[in-house]
N, C-alpha and C positions, 0 to 999 in steps of 0.2 A: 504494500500500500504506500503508494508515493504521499509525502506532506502536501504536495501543492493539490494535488486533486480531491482531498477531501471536505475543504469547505464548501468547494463547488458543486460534488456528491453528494454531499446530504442536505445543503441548500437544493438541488432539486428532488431528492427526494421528498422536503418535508415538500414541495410546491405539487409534486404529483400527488401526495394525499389531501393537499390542501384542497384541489381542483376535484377531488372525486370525493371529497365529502360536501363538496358544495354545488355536486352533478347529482348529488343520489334524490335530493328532493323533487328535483324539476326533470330526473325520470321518471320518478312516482309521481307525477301530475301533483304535487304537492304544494304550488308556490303559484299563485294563481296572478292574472295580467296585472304586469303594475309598472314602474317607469326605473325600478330600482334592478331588480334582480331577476338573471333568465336570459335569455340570446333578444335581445329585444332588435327586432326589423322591423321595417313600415308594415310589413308583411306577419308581422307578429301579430299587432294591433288589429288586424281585420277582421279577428272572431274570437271568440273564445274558445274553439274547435282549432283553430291556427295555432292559435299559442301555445294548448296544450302539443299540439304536434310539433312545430318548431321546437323545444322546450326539450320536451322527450328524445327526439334524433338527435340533437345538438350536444346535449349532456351523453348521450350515447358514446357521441363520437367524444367528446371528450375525455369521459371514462376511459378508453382505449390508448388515445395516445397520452395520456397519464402513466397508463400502466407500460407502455415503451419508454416514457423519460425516467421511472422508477426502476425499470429491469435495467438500462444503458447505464443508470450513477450507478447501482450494487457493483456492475458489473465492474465500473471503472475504481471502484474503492478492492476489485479481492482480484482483479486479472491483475499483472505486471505488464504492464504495455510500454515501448518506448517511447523518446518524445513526451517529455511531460509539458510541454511547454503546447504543446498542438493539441494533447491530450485534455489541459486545462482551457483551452480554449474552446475548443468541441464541446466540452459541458458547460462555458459560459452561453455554448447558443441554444443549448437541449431546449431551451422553454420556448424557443421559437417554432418548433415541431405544434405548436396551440393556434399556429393560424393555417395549419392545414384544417383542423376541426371548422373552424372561424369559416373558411371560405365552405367546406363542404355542407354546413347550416347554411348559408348565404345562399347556396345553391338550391339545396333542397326548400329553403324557401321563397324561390323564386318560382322551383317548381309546381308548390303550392298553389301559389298565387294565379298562376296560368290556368289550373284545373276549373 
Protein backbone atom coordinates (compact mmCIF):
# COMPACT_ATOMS: atom_id res chain seq x y z
CA UNK A 1 0.00 0.00 0.00
CA UNK A 2 1.80 3.00 -1.37
CA UNK A 3 1.21 6.52 1.23
CA UNK A 4 0.25 8.74 -1.42
CA UNK A 5 -2.60 6.64 -2.79
CA UNK A 6 -4.43 6.25 0.20
CA UNK A 7 -6.06 9.43 1.11
CA UNK A 8 -7.29 9.59 -2.32
CA UNK A 9 -8.67 5.76 -1.75
CA UNK A 10 -10.62 6.11 0.97
CA UNK A 11 -11.68 9.69 0.09
CA UNK A 12 -13.48 7.82 -2.79
CA UNK A 13 -14.59 5.29 -1.15
CA UNK A 14 -16.27 7.18 1.65
CA UNK A 15 -17.89 9.38 -1.62
CA UNK A 16 -19.06 5.99 -3.28
CA UNK A 17 -21.10 5.09 -0.18
CA UNK A 18 -21.83 8.49 0.32
CA UNK A 19 -23.64 8.58 -3.37
CA UNK A 20 -25.43 5.01 -2.62
CA UNK A 21 -26.84 5.82 0.55
CA UNK A 22 -28.27 8.97 -0.82
CA UNK A 23 -29.43 6.72 -4.24
CA UNK A 24 -31.39 4.19 -2.03
CA UNK A 25 -34.23 6.60 -1.22
CA UNK A 26 -35.04 7.87 -4.69
CA UNK A 27 -34.85 4.10 -5.87
CA UNK A 28 -37.54 3.32 -3.48
CA UNK A 29 -39.76 6.18 -4.87
CA UNK A 30 -39.15 7.53 -1.44
CA UNK A 31 -38.29 11.32 -1.84
CA UNK A 32 -41.06 12.72 -3.78
CA UNK A 33 -40.93 16.08 -6.41
CA UNK A 34 -39.25 18.82 -4.93
CA UNK A 35 -36.50 21.42 -6.03
CA UNK A 36 -33.81 20.12 -3.47
CA UNK A 37 -33.04 16.47 -3.81
CA UNK A 38 -33.32 13.78 -6.92
CA UNK A 39 -31.92 14.06 -10.74
CA UNK A 40 -34.03 17.13 -11.17
CA UNK A 41 -34.60 17.80 -15.30
CA UNK A 42 -37.34 20.11 -16.85
CA UNK A 43 -38.36 16.69 -17.72
CA UNK A 44 -38.44 15.62 -14.01
CA UNK A 45 -41.20 18.32 -13.37
CA UNK A 46 -43.65 17.12 -15.92
CA UNK A 47 -45.42 14.51 -13.67
CA UNK A 48 -45.25 12.87 -10.87
CA UNK A 49 -45.05 9.53 -13.00
CA UNK A 50 -41.75 11.37 -14.54
CA UNK A 51 -40.12 11.81 -11.46
CA UNK A 52 -40.72 8.93 -9.81
CA UNK A 53 -39.01 7.32 -13.19
CA UNK A 54 -36.24 9.65 -13.74
CA UNK A 55 -35.41 9.25 -9.95
CA UNK A 56 -35.55 5.59 -9.90
CA UNK A 57 -33.07 4.94 -13.38
CA UNK A 58 -30.95 7.62 -12.38
CA UNK A 59 -30.17 6.48 -8.76
CA UNK A 60 -29.82 3.16 -10.40
CA UNK A 61 -27.26 4.14 -12.52
CA UNK A 62 -25.77 5.77 -9.81
CA UNK A 63 -25.63 2.98 -7.45
CA UNK A 64 -23.46 1.07 -10.12
CA UNK A 65 -20.86 3.26 -10.82
CA UNK A 66 -20.49 3.94 -7.16
CA UNK A 67 -19.87 0.57 -6.65
CA UNK A 68 -16.94 0.75 -9.76
CA UNK A 69 -15.28 3.99 -7.86
CA UNK A 70 -15.44 1.76 -4.48
CA UNK A 71 -14.16 -1.69 -6.03
CA UNK A 72 -11.12 0.71 -8.40
CA UNK A 73 -9.91 2.66 -4.55
CA UNK A 74 -9.99 -1.02 -2.56
CA UNK A 75 -8.25 -2.09 -5.35
CA UNK A 76 -5.66 0.76 -5.48
CA UNK A 77 -5.07 0.64 -1.48
CA UNK A 78 -4.14 -3.72 -1.45
CA UNK A 79 -2.63 -4.17 -5.40
CA UNK A 80 1.01 -2.63 -5.71
CA UNK A 81 0.85 -0.84 -9.00
CA UNK A 82 3.79 1.36 -10.22
CA UNK A 83 3.61 4.94 -10.88
CA UNK A 84 2.34 6.39 -7.84
CA UNK A 85 2.25 9.42 -9.08
CA UNK A 86 -0.26 8.45 -12.37
CA UNK A 87 -1.75 6.18 -9.83
CA UNK A 88 -2.67 9.02 -7.40
CA UNK A 89 -3.88 10.95 -10.15
CA UNK A 90 -6.24 8.21 -11.75
CA UNK A 91 -8.18 8.24 -8.27
CA UNK A 92 -8.14 12.14 -8.13
CA UNK A 93 -10.43 11.62 -11.22
CA UNK A 94 -12.57 8.39 -10.16
CA UNK A 95 -15.48 10.69 -9.05
CA UNK A 96 -15.68 11.81 -12.50
CA UNK A 97 -16.95 8.38 -13.70
CA UNK A 98 -20.66 10.25 -11.83
CA UNK A 99 -21.34 12.10 -15.13
CA UNK A 100 -21.44 9.04 -17.17
CA UNK A 101 -24.62 8.37 -14.79
CA UNK A 102 -25.54 12.24 -15.03
CA UNK A 103 -25.78 12.10 -18.80
CA UNK A 104 -27.33 8.41 -19.08
CA UNK A 105 -30.53 10.12 -16.65
CA UNK A 106 -30.27 13.01 -19.02
CA UNK A 107 -30.89 10.61 -21.72
CA UNK A 108 -33.27 8.52 -20.51
CA UNK A 109 -35.11 11.49 -19.62
CA UNK A 110 -35.29 12.81 -22.60
CA UNK A 111 -36.48 9.67 -23.74
CA UNK A 112 -39.34 10.12 -21.52
CA UNK A 113 -40.35 13.06 -22.49
CA UNK A 114 -40.67 12.13 -26.33
CA UNK A 115 -43.02 9.05 -25.21
Amino acid sequence: METGTVIPAVSNIFFGILIIVFSIPLMKNKIGMNHWYGIRFRESFESADNWYKINRYGAGRMVRYSIVIIAVSIMALFVPLPGGRILQLALACVPFLMVIPAIESWLYAKKLSFK
